[in-house]
N, C-alpha and C positions, 0 to 999 in steps of 0.2 A: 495478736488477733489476725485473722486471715481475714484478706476482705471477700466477700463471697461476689459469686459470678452475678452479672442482668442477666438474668433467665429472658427477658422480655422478649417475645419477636415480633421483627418491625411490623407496621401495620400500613398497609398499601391498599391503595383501590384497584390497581393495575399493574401489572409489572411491567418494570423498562425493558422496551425491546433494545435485544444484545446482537452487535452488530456480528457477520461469522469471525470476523480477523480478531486477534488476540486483544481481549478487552478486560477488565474490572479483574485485573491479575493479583486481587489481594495478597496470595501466598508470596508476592514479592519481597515480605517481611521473614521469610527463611532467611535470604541470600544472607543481608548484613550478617545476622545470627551465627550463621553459619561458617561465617569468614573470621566473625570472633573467637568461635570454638576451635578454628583450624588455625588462627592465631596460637592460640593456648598450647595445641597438642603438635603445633611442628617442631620436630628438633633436629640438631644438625645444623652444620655451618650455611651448607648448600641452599636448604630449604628454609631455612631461618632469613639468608638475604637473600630468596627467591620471593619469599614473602614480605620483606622489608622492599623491594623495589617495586612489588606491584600496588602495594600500599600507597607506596611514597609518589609512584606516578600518576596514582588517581587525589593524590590530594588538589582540594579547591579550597581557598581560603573565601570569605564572603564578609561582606559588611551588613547583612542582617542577623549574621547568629550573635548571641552574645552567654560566653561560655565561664561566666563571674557569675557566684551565688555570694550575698551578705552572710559570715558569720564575725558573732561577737561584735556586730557593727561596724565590722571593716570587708571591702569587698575585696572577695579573692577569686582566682583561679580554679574552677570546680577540681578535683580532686578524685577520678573513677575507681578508684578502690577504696575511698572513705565515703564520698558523697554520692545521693540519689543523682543522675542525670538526665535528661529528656534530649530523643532523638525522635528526630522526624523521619518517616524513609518514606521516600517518591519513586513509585514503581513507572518508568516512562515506556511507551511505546514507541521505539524507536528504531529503523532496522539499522541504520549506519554507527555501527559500534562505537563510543564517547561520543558521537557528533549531536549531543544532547538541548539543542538551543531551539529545535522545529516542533519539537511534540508537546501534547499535556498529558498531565498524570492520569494513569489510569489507576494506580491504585495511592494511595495516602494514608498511611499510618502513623501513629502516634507512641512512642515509648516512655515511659520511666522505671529507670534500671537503678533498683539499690543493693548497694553492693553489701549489706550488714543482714538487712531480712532476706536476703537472695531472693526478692519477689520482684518480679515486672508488670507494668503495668499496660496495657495495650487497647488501643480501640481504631476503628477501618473506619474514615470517614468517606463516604459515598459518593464519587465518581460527581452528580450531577446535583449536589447537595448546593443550594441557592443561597447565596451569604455574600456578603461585602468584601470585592475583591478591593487587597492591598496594594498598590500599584502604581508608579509617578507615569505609567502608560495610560491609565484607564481610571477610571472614575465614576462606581457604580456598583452596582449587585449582576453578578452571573454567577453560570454552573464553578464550582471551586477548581475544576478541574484546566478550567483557561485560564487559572491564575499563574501558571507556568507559561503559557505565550505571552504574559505580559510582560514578563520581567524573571522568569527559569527560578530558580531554587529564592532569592530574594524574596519577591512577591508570594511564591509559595511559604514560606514559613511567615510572614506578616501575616496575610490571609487568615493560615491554621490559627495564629498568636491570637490573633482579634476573635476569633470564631471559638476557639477553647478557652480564653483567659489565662493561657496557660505561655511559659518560654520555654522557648528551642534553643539548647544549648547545643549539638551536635545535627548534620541532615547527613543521608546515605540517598545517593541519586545511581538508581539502575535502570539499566536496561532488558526487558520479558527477557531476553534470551538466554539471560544468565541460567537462570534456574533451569532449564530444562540443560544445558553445557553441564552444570553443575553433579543434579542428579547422574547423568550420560559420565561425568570423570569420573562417580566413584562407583560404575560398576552397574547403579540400579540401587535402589531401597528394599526392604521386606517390609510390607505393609497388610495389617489384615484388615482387607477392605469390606465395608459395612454393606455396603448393598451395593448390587447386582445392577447394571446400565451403561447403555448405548449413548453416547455425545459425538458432538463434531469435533474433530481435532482442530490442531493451532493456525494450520493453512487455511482451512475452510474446503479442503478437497476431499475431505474424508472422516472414515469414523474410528471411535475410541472407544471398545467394548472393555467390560470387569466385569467381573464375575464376583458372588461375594464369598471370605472367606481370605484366608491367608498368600500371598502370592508377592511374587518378584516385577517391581515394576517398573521400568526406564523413564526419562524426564518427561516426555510427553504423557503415557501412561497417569502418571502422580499429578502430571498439572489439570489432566482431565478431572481427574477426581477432586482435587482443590478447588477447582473453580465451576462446576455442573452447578447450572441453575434451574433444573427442573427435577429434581428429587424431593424439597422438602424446605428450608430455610436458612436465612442467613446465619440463624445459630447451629442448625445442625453443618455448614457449610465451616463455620469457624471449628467443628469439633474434628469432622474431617483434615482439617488443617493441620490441627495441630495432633493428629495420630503421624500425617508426612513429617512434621520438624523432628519430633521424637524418631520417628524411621531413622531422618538424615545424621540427624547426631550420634544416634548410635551405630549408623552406618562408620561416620567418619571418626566413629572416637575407637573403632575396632582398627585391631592389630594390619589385620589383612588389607585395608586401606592403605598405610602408612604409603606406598609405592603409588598411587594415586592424588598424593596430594599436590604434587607438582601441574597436573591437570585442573585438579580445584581450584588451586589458585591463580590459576589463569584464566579459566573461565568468568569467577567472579573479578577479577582484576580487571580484565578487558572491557563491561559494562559499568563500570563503576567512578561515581563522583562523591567525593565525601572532603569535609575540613577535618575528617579524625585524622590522627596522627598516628604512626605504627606503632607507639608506646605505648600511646592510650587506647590500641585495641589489644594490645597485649594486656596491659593493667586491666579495663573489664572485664577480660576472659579469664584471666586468671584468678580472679575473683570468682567462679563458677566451678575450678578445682575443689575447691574445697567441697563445697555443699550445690549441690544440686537447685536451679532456680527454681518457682513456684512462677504460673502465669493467671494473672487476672483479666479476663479477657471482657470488654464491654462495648454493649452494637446500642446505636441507639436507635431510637423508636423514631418512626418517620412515618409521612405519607407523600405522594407524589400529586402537583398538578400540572396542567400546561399553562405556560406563558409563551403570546405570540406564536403557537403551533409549536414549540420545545418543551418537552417535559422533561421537567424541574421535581426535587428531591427536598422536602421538607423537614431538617429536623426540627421534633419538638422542643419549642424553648424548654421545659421543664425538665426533658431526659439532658440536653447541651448543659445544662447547671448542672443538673447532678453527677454525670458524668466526669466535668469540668471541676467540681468539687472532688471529688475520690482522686482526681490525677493531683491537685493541688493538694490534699493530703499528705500523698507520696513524694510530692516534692517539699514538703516541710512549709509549704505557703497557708495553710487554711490549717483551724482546729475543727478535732472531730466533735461529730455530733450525731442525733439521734440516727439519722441519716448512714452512719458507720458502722451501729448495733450490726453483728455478726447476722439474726435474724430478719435485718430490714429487708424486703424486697420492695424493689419501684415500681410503680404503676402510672404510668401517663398521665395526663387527662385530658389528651389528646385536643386540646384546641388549638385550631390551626388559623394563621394569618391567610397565607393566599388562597386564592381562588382560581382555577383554572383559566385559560384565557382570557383574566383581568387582572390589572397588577394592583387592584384596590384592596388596603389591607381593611379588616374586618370594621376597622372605628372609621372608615373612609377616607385614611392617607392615601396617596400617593407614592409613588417614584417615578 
């Protein structure tokens, strides 16, 4: 059964204002992806340990993932070409290349990759989304996105863990710049872009015109389009997305690439923090030879207020469960239920704890 898409779009009273410098880079969930498939498709001794040592010198081992799933009631070793896994990827803003310890996420996504249904499962948690930072620094609720100055990738997948109900068996920690290096090594993408508009580009010095209609587009070019927050929605923004991944891959899985991959993989190697190991991105990716993956793509439903003059990101308890629920699915944690029918669509009901400039929740708690 295919799980079908949250059609739902978030529900806001006001949109967050976007600061001009490079911000809410959700497309930062290409890069990993992408590194996977150029895993898969490099071959040659050269490019084989050209790829194996940029692998190897971004790995970071961490004491909060934990990469053992129970089968048969003995706890093993997850297994990426047999077993669903869950990956976290933390998009940072950071201009000093791996010096990754001063910034917060700007973008946070969520995966589960099974390597049998060739389905992934994916959802963008919200830059300023208000939830219980995990952290032996801090002690309290803020935006999710400072849970990296607490304590970097640790406190980030605690955070997520608490916040989805869900475990982080693998994290992928980049840095924005990747993806525009990336696009920039292989030449440009073909992308047929849906609509027509003017943005500001990544410096904030200038502009990013498309026209719409089919067209060759360099890394800046694609990130405008991935990330433009005034055309229309964070669903129509997700779809846009994923027309660029489909570009890249088919960029990098053609022949005429092949002389280019030395450049890819340096670009994403130089930004990049992860505990995968070169084997095990070789094993997922290899796992994608065969059959082509399917993506389930899920936004949740939100509204925004202020606290203390900062405006705060609210997800709704109801869309965080169900959500939370379809990811635990795919990781074999939860059984299905009505909730999974092919034909179910969700609908909020949108009641919301905070209050703008008061942190009293609705029955008169406190924080």
């Amino acid at each position: 059964m295919t799980v079908k898409k949250n059609k739902l779009e978030p529900v806001t009273s006001s949109p967050l204002k976007r600061k001009r410098k490079k911000k809410n880079l959700t497309l930062i969930i290409l890069i990993p992806l992408l590194v996977l498939v150029l895993a898969a498709v490099t071959y040659g001794a050269k490019l084989y340990a050209e790829a194996k040592k940029t692998v190897d010198d971004s790995y970071h081992e961490l004491s909060g993932t934990n990469n053992t799933i129970t089968k048969n009631g003995k706890t093993v070793k997850v297994n990426p070409i047999e077993d669903t896994i869950s990956i976290l990827v933390m998009g940072i803003d950071d201009d000093s290349a791996r010096q990754l310890g001063s910034a917060r996420t700007d973008a946070l996504i969520y995966l589960t990759i099974n390597p049998k249904s060739h389905e992934i499962n994916m959802v963008s948690i919200p830059r300023d989304t208000y939830t219980k930072i995990k952290s032996n620094k801090f002690n309290g609720k803020d935006k999710i996105n400072v849970a990296y100055t607490y304590g970097e990738e640790e406190a980030s997948i605690a955070t997520v863990e608490n916040l989805l109900n869900v475990p982080i068996n693998y994290y992928v920690t980049f840095n924005f710049e990747s993806f525009l290096e990336i696009v920039d090594a292989l030449g440009g993408i073909e992308v047929d872009v849906p609509v027509s508009f003017t943005d500001i580009n990544t410096l904030g010095d200038g502009q990013v015109t498309l026209e719409k209609g089919i067209q060759h587009l360099n890394g800046e070019q694609a990130l405008a389009l991935a990330r433009t927050r005034h055309l229309d929605n964070d669903v129509k923004r997700g779809e846009r997305q994923q027309l660029i991944f489909k570009a890249i891959v088919d960029k990098a899985m053609s022949a005429g690439s092949i002389t280019n991959y030395s450049n890819v993989i340096k670009a994403a190697g130089k930004n990049m923090r992860t505990n995968l190991k070169f084997n095990e991105m070789l094993s997922i990716a290899q796992t994608g030879i065969d059959s082509k993956y399917s993506f389930n793509s899920y936004i949740f439903d939100w509204t925004d207020f202020t606290l203390e003059g900062a405006s705060m990101v609210e997800l709704y308890s109801d869309s965080v469960d169900f959500i939370s629920h379809r990811l635990r699915v795919s990781l074999g944690l939860d059984e299905k239920d009505t909730t999974d029918e092919p034909d179910y669509q969700f609908k909020t009901n949108g009641i919301s704890k905070y209050h703008s400039d008061d942190s009293q929740l609705d029955n008169g708690s406190t924080y």
